[in-house]
Structure formats: C-alpha cells, structure tokens
N, C-alpha and C positions, 0 to 999 in steps of 0.2 A: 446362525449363532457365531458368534467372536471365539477364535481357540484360543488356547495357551499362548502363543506364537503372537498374535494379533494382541492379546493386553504388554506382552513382554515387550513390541516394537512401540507400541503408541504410549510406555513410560519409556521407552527409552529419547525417544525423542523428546517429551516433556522435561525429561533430565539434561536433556540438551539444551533446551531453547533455557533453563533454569540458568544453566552456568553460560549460555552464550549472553544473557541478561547481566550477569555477578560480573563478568569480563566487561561487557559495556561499558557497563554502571563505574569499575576503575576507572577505564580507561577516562571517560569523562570525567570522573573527578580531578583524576590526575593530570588532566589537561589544564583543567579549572582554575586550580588550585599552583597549579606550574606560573601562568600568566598572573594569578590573584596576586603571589608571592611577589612575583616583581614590581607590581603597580603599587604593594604595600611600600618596597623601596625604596618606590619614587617617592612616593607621598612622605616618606620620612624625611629624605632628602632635603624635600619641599619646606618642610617642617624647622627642619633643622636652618636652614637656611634662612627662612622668613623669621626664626628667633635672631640670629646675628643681624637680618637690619633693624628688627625694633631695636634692637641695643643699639648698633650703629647710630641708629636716626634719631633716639630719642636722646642721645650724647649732641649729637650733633646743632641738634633743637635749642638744646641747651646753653650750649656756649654760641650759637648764634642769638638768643632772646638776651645772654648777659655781657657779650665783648663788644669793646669797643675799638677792635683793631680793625683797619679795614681787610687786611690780608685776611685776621681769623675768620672775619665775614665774611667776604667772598667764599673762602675756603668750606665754610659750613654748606654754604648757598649751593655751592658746586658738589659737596658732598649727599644733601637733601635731594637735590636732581637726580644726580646717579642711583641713589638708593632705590629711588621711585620707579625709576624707568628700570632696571633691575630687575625688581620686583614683579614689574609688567610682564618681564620677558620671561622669567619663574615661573608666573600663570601660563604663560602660554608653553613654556617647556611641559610643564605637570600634564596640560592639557594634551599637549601632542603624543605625549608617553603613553597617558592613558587610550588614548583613538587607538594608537597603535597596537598596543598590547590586546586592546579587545578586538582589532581587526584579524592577528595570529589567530585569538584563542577561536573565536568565528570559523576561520578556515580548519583547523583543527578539528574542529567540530563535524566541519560536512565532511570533513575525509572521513570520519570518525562513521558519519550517516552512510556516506556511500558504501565503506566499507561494508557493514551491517545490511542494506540492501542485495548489495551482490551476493553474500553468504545465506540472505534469506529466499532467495531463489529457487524455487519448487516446492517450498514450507507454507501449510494453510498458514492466514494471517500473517502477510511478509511484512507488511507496513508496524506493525504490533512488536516491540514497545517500538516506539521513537525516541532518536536522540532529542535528551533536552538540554534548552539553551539556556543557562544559569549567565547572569548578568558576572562583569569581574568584580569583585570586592576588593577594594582595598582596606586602609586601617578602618578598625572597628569606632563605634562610634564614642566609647568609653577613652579609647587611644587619641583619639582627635580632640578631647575636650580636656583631655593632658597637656596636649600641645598648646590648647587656646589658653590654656588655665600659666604653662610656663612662660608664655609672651605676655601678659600682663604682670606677671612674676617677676621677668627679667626685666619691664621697660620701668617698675616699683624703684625694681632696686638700683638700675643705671640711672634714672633719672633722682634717688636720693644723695648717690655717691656722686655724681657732677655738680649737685648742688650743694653739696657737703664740702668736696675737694677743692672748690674753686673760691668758697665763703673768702671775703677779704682775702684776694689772689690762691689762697691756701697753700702761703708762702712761710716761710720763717717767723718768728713774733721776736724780736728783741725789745727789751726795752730796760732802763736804767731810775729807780726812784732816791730819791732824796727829801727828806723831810725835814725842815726846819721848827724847831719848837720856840713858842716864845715865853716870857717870863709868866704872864696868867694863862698857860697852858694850853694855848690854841696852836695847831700846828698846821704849817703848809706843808703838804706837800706837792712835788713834781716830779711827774712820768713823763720822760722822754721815750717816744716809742716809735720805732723801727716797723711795718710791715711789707714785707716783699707782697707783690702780686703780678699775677702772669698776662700776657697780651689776651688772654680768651677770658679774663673777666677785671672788669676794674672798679670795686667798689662804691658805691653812693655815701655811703652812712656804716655807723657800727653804733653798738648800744653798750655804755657806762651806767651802773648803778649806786647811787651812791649815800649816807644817810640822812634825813630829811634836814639835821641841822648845818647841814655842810654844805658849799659854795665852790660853785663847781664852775671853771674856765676850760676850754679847749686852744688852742691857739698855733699856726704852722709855726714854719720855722723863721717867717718874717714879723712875729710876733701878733698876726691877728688874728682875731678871735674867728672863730667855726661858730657857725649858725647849731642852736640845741633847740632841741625840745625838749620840755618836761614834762611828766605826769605823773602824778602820786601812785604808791604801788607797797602795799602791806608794812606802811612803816618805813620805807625808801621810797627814792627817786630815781623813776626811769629817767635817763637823760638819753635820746637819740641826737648822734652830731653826725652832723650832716657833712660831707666833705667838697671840698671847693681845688680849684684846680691849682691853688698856692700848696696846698696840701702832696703833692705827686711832685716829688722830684727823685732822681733817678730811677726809675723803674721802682721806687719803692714809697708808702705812704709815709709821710714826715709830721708830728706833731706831739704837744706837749701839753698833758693834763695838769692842771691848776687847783687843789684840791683843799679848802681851806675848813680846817673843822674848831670849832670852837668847844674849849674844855676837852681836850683830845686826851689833854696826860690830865693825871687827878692826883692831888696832894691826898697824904696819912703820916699825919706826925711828924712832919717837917718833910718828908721823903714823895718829892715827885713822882709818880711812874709813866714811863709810853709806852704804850703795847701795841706792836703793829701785828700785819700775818699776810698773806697770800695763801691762796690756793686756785688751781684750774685745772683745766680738763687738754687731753689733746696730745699726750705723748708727755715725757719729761720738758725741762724746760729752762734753761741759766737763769738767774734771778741777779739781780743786784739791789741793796736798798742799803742807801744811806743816812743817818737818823744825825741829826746834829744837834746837841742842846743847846740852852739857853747863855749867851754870856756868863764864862766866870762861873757854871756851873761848877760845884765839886763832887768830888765822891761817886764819883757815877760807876754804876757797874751794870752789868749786860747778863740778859740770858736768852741764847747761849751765848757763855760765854769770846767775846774776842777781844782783838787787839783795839786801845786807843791812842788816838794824839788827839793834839792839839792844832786849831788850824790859825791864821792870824789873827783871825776877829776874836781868838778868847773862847770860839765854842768846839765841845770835846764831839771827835766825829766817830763814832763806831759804824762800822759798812759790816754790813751782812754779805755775804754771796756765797752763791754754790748752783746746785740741782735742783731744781722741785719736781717731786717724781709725779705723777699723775694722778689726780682728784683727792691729793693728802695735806691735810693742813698744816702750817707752819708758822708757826708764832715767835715774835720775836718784841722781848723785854730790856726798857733802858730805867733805869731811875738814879736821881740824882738830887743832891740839893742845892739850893740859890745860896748865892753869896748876902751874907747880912742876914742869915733865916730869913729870906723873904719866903711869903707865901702865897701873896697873890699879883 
C-alpha cells in the first residue's frame, strides 16, 4: 500500500513536471514570437519600400509613354531599370532575412530541447512533452492585403496626378482676347494664347468648344491654319486641334483662335448689347478681353463698369482685365448704338 509520504512525493513531482511544462511552453513562445517580431519588420520594410517604386515606376512610366525629350527618355528608361532590378534585390533581401531569422529561431529552439532533456534526466517519460517547432510568422495576412490594397492606391493616385500635372506641359495658360463686333452684330473674336509645357511632355492636340453657329479657326503664329476635328456634342461643337510643330516656339505652344459668331450682340429698341464671360478651372487666372464696337458707335456703356477711348478706326475699345478666381463666372456687358439709328 502507498503511504502518505508516497501520494505527497508523486504530486509533488507532477507539480513539477506542471511548471517545468508552463516554463517551457514561455520560453518557446518567447523565442517565437522574439524572431516572428523581426521578420514582421522586415516584411514592413519590404512593404514600405515596394510602395515608393510603384510610385516611382509608375511616374516614371508615365513621362516616358508622353515626352518627347530624348534626355527625359533615357532618363525614364534608366530609371524603369533600376527600379526593377531594385526590386529584385528587395526579394532577395526579404528572403535572405527570413532564412535567417528562422535559422536563429531553429537553433533556439534545440538549445531550448536540449536543455529540457538534460533536466529530464531520471524522470519517467523524459521524452514527454517535446519542444514544438512553430514555423516564423510574419505580417498577418489581413496586414499584407493592406499593403497590396495601398500599392494599387498609391500607383491610382501617381499615375492621375502625372497625367493631370503634365496635361498641355502643366505650365502657365496666358492668353489675351479681343473681340471685334460688326454693324449686323456678328462678332470676331481672337484668342492669343500662350502655353508653357515641359521637356517630359509635349502636347498633341487640346479640345475647344464652341456654339454650333459659330466658325471656328485655329492658326500658329505664321498665320496657318491647325488641322480640327469636329463633332456635334449637346447643342455645341467639339472642336479637337490638333497641333503641328509651327505651333512650338520657344519652349512654349503659340497660337490664335479665330471665333466668328453670327448675331453675337442683339438689338432692343435701338440699343445694341455684347455680352461676353469666361470661366475655368485650375487655380486663379489673369484674364484680358478686349470688346471693340462697331464704327462710329455712340453711347456705349459697360458692365462693369470701365474706362473708354477711342482708337483710329472710330471703334470705342473697353478692355476688361483682372483675376478670375477659380470655377466662377464672370460676365461682361457693352451696349451701344449705331450712328444714323442703324439697326441692322
């Protein structure tokens, strides 16, 4: 029969081999979990990194698919390379981290074993428990799909803003209008227009719209006409002009719209009116427009109000200019009457 003595030594051992298990069982975690944390570091790293070349490469994509410099294309070409190969070497960095890191936690682990063997040493069942080998973890897989979900994110939004920033150079816009009216109220006008654009993109074409009863010219600065297209579009006309290389002089696009609208000002009661207006998009913006009436007009007056003269030919010139702030309309009124009440 078992005494007192004999149940009190074979729980005390049991409370032993309990907490030499609970000690194990740390230490292995915290082995684990030591190596797991750094392989999560790398793989952010990794992370982190392979978002700055989608942005990189998909910039660089970009202004190689639209320039036409040679320097900015090599430059892209040599940049796409590097990126690549880069890349390459990332993987194999992430990879070699991870080998490593699970070769420590490995070794770790058997010292972890051995230890535990030596200590079980004259104890029934010395084999019992065994160290176990838990693989390393790095980022979870909800954190990795983070990652994938920010690099389509980021290559969205570099690849809008490069195609957005470089639209017709995404330089400066100036430009200078003047509109001449004639006695039966058809008015010309012309836009002289200035746009800067940079060596990493050089524009094709840009699109005017304009209204179906109006006659529409483009022309550089040697006065010939740019190639259009037209197509009808909800009551306007698309006009795509197409640009030609008379078009480019000094680093900047050079040309003059031609804009002829017929019945532009409309008679009441003897009293002429023009109304013109702008508005755009893009930041503020210097505007100029100059409205000139008809010979020998009288009486003209403006809103808003400015200043008039007279120029030789007899026609009263009121010039608009200022700011136009961004996406706000701006209208501007001349009326006047013909010499002899003419009215048509």
């Amino acid at each position: 029969m078992m005494s007192e003595h004999d149940d009190t030594l074979r729980q005390a051992l049991m409370e032993n081999s309990q907490l030499r298990e609970e000690r194990e069982a740390t230490l292995r975690e915290a082995a684990t979990q030591e190596y797991a944390g750094h392989v999560r570091k790398v793989e952010r790293i990794y992370w982190v990194y392979a978002i700055i070349c989608v942005a990189l490469g998909v910039a660089a994509i970009n202004f190689f698919a639209r320039s036409y410099d040679m320097k900015t294309l090599i430059g892209c070409a040599v940049g796409i390379l590097v990126l690549y190969e880069t890349t390459v070497l990332m993987k194999l960095w992430y990879a070699t981290s991870r080998l490593k890191m699970d070769v420590l936690k490995e070794m770790k682990l058997l010292r972890l074993e051995m230890a535990r063997l030596q200590q079980a040493s004259g104890i029934e069942h010395p084999m019992d428990p065994q160290t176990k080998y838990e693989p390393t973890r790095g980022a979870s897989p909800w954190e990795r799909r983070v990652w994938i979900i920010g690099c389509v994110m980021v290559a969205m939004v570099v690849s809008t803003w490069t195609s957005q920033a470089w639209q017709l150079g995404g330089g400066e816009i100036k430009s200078i209008a003047t509109v001449t009216l004639s006695p039966d109220g058809t008015a010309e006008k012309r836009i002289e227009s200035v746009r800067q654009y940079s060596s990493y993109y050089r524009p094709t074409s840009f699109t005017i719209y304009t209204p179906e009863t109006s006659q529409l010219r483009v022309v550089d600065i040697n006065g010939n006409d740019l190639p259009i297209t037209t197509s009808a579009m909800h009551g306007q006309r698309r006009c795509e002009v197409t640009l030609t290389d008379a078009a480019f002089v000094d680093g900047a696009v050079r040309y003059t719209e031609i804009v002829t609208t017929p019945q532009a000002a409309t008679l009441d009661d003897g009293v002429w009116t023009y109304t013109d207006g702008i508005r755009h998009a893009g930041g503020d913006r210097d505007y100029s427009i100059t409205i000139l009436t008809p010979v020998g007009a009288t009486e003209v007056s403006t809103d808003p109000q400015v200043s008039l003269e007279v120029n030789g030919q007899q026609r009263t010139k009121a010039v608009f200019a200022g700011i136009a702030e961004d996406d706000r309309q701006y209208l501007f009124h001349v009326k006047y009457r013909l010499p002899g009440g003419e009215s048509e």
